[in-house]
N, C-alpha and C positions, 0 to 999 in steps of 0.2 A: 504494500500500500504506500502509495509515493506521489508525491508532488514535484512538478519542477517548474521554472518560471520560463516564458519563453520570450511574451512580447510586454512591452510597456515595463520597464525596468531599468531604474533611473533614466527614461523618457516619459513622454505623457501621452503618445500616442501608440497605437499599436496593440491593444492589450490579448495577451492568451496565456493562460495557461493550462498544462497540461496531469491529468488525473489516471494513478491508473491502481486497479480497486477492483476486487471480486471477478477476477478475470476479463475486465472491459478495460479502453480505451477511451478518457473523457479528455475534450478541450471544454475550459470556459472562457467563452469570448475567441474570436479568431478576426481579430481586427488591423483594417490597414493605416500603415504609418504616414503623417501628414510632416512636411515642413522635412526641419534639417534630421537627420537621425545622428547621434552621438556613437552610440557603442553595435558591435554586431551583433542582432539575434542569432540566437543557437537555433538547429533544424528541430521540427520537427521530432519525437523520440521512437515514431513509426510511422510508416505511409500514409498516406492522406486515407486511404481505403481500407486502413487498419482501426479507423479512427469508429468507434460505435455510436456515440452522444456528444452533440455541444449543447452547454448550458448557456444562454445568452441575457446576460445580462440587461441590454437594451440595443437600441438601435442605428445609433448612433456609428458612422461609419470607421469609428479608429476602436469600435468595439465586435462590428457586424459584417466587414467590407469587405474580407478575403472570404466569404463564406463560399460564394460561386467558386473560387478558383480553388477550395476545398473540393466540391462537385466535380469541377472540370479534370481533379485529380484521381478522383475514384472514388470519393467517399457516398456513401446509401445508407446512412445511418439518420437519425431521428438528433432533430433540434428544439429542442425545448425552451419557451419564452414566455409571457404572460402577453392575452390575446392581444394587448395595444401594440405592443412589442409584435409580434406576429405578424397584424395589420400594417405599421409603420414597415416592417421589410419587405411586407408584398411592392412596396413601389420604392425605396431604398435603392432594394439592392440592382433592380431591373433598371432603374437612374444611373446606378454605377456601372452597370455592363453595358449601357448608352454611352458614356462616358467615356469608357475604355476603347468601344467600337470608335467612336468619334475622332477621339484623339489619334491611335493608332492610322484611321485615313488622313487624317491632314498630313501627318508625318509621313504616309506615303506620300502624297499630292505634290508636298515640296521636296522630296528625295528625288523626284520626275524631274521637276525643274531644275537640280543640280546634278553634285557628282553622284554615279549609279551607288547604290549601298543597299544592304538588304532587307527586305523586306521588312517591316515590322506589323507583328502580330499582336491584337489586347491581349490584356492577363488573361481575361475570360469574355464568353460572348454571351447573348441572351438566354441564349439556351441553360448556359450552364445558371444564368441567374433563376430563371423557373423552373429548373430542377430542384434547387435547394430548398425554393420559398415550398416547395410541393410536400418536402423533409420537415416544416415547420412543425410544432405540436402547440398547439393554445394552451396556458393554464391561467387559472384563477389565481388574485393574489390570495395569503392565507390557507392556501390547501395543501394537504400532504401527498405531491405525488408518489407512488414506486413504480422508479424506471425501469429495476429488474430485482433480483432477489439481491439483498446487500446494497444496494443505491435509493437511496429515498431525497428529495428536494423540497423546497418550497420555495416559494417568493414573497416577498417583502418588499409594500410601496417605501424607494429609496427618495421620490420627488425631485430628479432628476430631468426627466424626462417623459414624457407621456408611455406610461408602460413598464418606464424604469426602474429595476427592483436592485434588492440584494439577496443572495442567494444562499439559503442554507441547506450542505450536505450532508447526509448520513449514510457512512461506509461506512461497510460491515465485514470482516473476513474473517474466518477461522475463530468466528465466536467474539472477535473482540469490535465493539464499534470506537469510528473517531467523526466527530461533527467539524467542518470546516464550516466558516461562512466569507464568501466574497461581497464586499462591499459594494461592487460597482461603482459607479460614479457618485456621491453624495450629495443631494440637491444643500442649495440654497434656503435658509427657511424667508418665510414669509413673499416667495415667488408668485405671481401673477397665473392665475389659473389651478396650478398644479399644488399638491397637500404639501405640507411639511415632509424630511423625512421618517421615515419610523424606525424604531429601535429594535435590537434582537436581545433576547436575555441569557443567553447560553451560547457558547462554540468554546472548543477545543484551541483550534487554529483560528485565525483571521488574516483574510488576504484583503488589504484597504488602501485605497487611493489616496494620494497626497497634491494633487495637483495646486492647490493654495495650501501650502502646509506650510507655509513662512510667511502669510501676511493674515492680514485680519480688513474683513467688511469695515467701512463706514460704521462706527456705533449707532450715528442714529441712522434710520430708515430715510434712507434718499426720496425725493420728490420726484419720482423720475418722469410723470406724467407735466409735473410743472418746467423741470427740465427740458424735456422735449420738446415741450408747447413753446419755449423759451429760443431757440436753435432754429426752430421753423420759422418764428417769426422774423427772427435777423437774418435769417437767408431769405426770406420769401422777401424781405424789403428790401434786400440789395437784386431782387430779380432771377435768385437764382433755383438752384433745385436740392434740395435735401437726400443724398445718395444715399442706400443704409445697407452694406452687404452682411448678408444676415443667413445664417443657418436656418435652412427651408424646412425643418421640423425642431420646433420648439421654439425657439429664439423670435422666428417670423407669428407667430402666432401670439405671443407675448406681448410684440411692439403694434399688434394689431388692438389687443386687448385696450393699448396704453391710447392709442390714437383714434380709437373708438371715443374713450372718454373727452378727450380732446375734443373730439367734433361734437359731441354732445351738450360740451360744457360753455363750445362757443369762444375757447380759448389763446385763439389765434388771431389777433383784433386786426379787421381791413383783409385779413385771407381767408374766412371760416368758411369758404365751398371750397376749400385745396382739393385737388384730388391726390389719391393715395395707388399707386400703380404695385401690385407685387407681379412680377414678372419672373416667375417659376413653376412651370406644370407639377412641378416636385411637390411645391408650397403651396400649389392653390390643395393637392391634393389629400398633405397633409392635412390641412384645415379642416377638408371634410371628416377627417378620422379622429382629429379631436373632435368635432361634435360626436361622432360617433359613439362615444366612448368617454361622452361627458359624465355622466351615470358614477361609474365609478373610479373616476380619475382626478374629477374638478373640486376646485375646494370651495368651501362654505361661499364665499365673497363672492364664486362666479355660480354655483349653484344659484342665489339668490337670485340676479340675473336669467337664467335661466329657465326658471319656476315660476318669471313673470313672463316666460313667455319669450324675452329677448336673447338674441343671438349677442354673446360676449365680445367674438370676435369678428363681428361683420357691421356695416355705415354705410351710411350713403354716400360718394366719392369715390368708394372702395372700386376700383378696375384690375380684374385679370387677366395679366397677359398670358396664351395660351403658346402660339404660333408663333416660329421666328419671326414672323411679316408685324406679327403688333408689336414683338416687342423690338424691332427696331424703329418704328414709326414715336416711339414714346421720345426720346430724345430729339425728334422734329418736332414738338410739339412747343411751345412758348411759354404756357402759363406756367407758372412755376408749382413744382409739385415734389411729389415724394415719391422716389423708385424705391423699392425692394427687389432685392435679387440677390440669389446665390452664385457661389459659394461665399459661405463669411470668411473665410481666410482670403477670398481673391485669386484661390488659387484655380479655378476652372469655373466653366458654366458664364453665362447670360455678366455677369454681374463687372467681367473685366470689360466688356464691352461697354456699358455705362461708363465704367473708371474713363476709357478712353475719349470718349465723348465731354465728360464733364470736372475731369483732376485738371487741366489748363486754364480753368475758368474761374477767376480771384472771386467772383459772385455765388459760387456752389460750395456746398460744403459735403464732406463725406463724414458720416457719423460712425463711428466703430461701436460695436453692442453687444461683441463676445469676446472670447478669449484670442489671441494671434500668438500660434504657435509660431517658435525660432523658425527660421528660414522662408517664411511665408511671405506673400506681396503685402498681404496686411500689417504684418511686424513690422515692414520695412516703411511702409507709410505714416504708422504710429511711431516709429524711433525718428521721422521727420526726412525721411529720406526724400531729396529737393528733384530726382527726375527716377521714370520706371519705365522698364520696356515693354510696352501692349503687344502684342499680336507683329514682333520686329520692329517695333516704333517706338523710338525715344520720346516720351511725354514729361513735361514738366508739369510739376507738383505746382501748382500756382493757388487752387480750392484749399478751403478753408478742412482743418484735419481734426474731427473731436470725438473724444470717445464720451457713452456715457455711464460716466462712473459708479461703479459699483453693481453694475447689473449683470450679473452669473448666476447662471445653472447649480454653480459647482458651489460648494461650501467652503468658506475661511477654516484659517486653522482651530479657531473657537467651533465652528461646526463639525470638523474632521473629530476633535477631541469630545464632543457631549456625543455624537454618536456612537464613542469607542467606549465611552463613559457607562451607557445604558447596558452594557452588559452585567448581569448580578455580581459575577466572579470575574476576574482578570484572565483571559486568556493564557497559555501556554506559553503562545508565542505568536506575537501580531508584525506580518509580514506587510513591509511599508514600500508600497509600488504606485505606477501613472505619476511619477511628478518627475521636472527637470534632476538632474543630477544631486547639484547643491542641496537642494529642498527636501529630495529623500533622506537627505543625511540629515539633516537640518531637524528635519521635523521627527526621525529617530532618535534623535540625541533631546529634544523635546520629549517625546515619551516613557524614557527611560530616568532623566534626571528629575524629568516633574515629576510624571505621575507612576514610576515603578512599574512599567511595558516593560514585556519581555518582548522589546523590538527590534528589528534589523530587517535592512532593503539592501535583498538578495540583486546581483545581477543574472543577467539571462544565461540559461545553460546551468543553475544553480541547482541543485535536487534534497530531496529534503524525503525519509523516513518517520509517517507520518504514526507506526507505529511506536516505535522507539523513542523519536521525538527529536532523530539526529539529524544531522547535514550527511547525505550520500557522499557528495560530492557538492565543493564551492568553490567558483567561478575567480575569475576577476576579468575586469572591461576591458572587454577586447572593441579597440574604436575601428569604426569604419571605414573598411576599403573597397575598392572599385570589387562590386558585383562580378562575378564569372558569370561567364554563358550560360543561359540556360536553355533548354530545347524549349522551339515554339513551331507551332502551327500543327498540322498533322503529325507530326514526330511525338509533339507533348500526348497529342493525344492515344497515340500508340501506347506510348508510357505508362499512361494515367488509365489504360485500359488492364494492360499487364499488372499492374500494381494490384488492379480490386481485382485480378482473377487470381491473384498471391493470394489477396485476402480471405477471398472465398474460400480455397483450397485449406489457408492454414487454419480454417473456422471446420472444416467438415468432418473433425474428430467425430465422432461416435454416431454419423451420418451410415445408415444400412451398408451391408458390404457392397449389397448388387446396386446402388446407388453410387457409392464411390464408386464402384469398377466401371459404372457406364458414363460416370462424371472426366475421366482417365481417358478411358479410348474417345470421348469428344475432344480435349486437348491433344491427345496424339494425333487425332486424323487431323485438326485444323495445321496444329506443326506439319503433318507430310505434305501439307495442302501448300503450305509456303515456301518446304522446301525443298522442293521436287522441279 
């Protein structure tokens, strides 16, 4: 019974780790990495096709985003989420495998236009994304699933993110059990729409995020609706346009809630018909899965709301851009208004093309409204960086650059700590991951000197004996070097076929004999078939 750390470890993006327990193969979380990465992940610690359960924490894509190019590698095993979480990756992850298709043809398109080079293939392609969402499992928060004999789960609303839990396991081998719980991301208290997060009172282990584990929220509660109404109105009187690149689930829905109120309150004096543009098929669709999903998701403040009948996050103003064709028409438009658009880091999607339209322009302003991971366009424009390159074109930063403060998903380190707090007993040993480098150390030596954690932020490749309670094996940061080859296009997928028919084969112990023998001569005849 063993743990090892794979992704998000002393990084903040990327998160997976890996379980393995009463004879299965578990990942929790298999997430892609955004921005700079620091150190190497270790592989994998068996074939993508070997792999039986991912437990997923939420939806988010540095949590949920390699899961297609798990598919694409062989894996046929069952992913378990709680249903918002489920719903949010039916169009996720197929956004991401759009993404990947997209980008991969531009980069042929201009490989045409210069010197010959080869080919490049996405990580993964649609298919492989609605394969995986097809693997999904819905669960309830609060309910006891069992995954198999020895594996038991639950979820707990973590208020994160629409869906977003933390996750309590119960492995069991050879008579003895051990409880892990993974934190997932830790909401923010007092966030817009979504509940506080909730407390667990028992684990063994804890696997927990630090991503603000070295600063602390604003004590008091920001205005952020006064804020905003604030920003609008000084752009909107110099003529210009309010940019807001914004995470197309959660974040956009949030600032939707905010600017709801706004138009409501009439708070914008001499602009109160602005229109408000989100311009993301992602985001509009999001939005419909929070209503969906308002029931057991939304909190007292917007429940109220609700119960009277009104829509939290919807006004009048409100325009969705569907089609490339409206959303490039939004930027010909004159009157001064408000885009949304993803991605919030800047880093792909609808939202760089605004920047390029409207970051030259001393009358606009771009509002930042989430986090900006190291190496991202968005960092670079928050550290004040004076030009950027769009789509091979030098743009000068000339628009007005502001964040607005304090508004995150994610919990300060007062939040990290009353969450770690709620436990009856003090864990064993509370395993501190998802934050920058510095920070994981930071906020373990915080744990240990404050409050008597039994803590430390393992690096990746790190494994842990969840019996005994020892370190298998421990790591140290291995930083990042140039990626090796890897096979792509039909070669991958040769691979990734061979791989799950390893899998099958090394699963069909105690499988009939005349079932194995006729399972046998079909891989011989396919081999004579290829190499004859």
């Amino acid at each position: 019974m063993k743990l090892v750390f794979i992704g998000a470890d002393h990084e903040v993006t990327g998160s997976c780790h890996y379980l393995e327990a009463a004879g299965k193969h578990i990942l929790v979380d298999y997430g892609m990495e955004q921005g700079a990465n620091v150190f190497e992940n270790a592989p994998l610690p068996v074939e993508e096709a070997g792999i039986d359960y991912v437990f997923l924490t939420h939806a988010h894509v540095d949590h949920s985003g390699l899961l297609p190019l798990l598919y694409a590698r062989g894996f046929r095993g069952r992913v378990y989420a709680t249903d918002a979480t489920a719903d949010l990756c039916s169009i996720m992850l197929r956004d991401c495998a759009h993404i990947q298709m997209m980008e991969a043809e531009w980069k042929n398109r201009k490989a045409k236009r210069g010197a010959a080079v080869e080919n490049t293939e996405p990580l993964y392609k649609m298919e492989d994304a609605e394969g995986v969402i097809k693997r999904l499992v819905p669960c309830r928060y609060g309910r006891e699933v069992e995954v198999c004999e020895g594996i038991r789960i639950r979820f707990t609303d973590i208020g994160h993110l629409l869906g977003s839990a933390s996750i309590e396991v119960w492995l069991t081998e050879d008579g003895r059990t051990k409880k892990l719980v993974f934190s997932g991301d830790i909401g923010n208290k007092n966030q817009p729409l979504l509940r506080d997060p909730m407390t667990t009172a028992q684990a063994d282990y804890v696997i927990m995020e630090s991503t603000y584990g070295d600063r602390i929220h604003s004590l008091e509660k920001p205005d952020y609706v006064r804020e905003l109404a604030s920003v609008l109105k000084e752009t909107f009187d110099r003529g210009g346009n309010v940019v807001i690149p914004s995470f197309a689930v959660g974040r956009t829905q949030e600032m939707l809630y905010f600017l709801r109120k706004i138009k409501v309150d009439r708070l914008v004096e001499g602009h109160e018909d602005f229109p408000v543009y989100v311009d993301s098929p992602l985001a509009v669709e999001a939005t419909g899965i929070f209503q969906d999903n308002r029931w057991e998701c939304f909190d007292e403040e917007a429940m109220e709301l609700v119960r009277e009948g009104i829509n939290p996050i919807s006004f009048a103003g409100l325009k969705l851009a569907i089609t490339s064709e409206e959303s490039k028409e939004i930027n010909f438009m004159e009157k001064p208004k408000v885009i949304m658009s993803a991605s919030g880091m800047c880093e792909a999607g609808r939202i760089r093309h605004h920047l390029k339209h409207n970051l030259w322009r001393p009358e606009c302003t771009v509002l930042f409204v989430g986090y900006q991971a190291v190496g991202t366009l968005g960092r670079s424009l928050v550290e004040g960086a004076e030009e950027v390159k769009l789509f091979g074109e030098t743009i000068r930063v000339r628009a007005q650059i502001k964040q607005l403060a304090g508004l995150s998903g994610h919990a300060d380190k007062n939040g990290l700590i009353d969450w770690l707090s709620g436990f009856e007993e003090k864990p064993k040993k509370v395993f501190v991951v998802h934050g920058e480098d510095r920070v994981c150390d930071s906020f373990v030596e915080c744990l240990k000197v404050e409050y008597g954690q039994r803590a430390c932020a393992p690096y990746s490749g790190t494994e842990f004996d969840l019996l005994t309670g020892r370190f298998l094996y421990e790591t140290e940061p291995v930083p990042v070097k140039k990626k090796a080859k890897t096979p792509s296009g039909v070669y991958a997928r040769l691979l990734a076929a061979a791989q799950r028919l390893l899998a099958l084969v090394q699963k069909s112990d105690g499988m009939a004999n005349k079932d194995m023998a006729k399972f046998a001569d079909q891989i011989n005849s396919v081999c004579d078939k290829w190499q004859s």
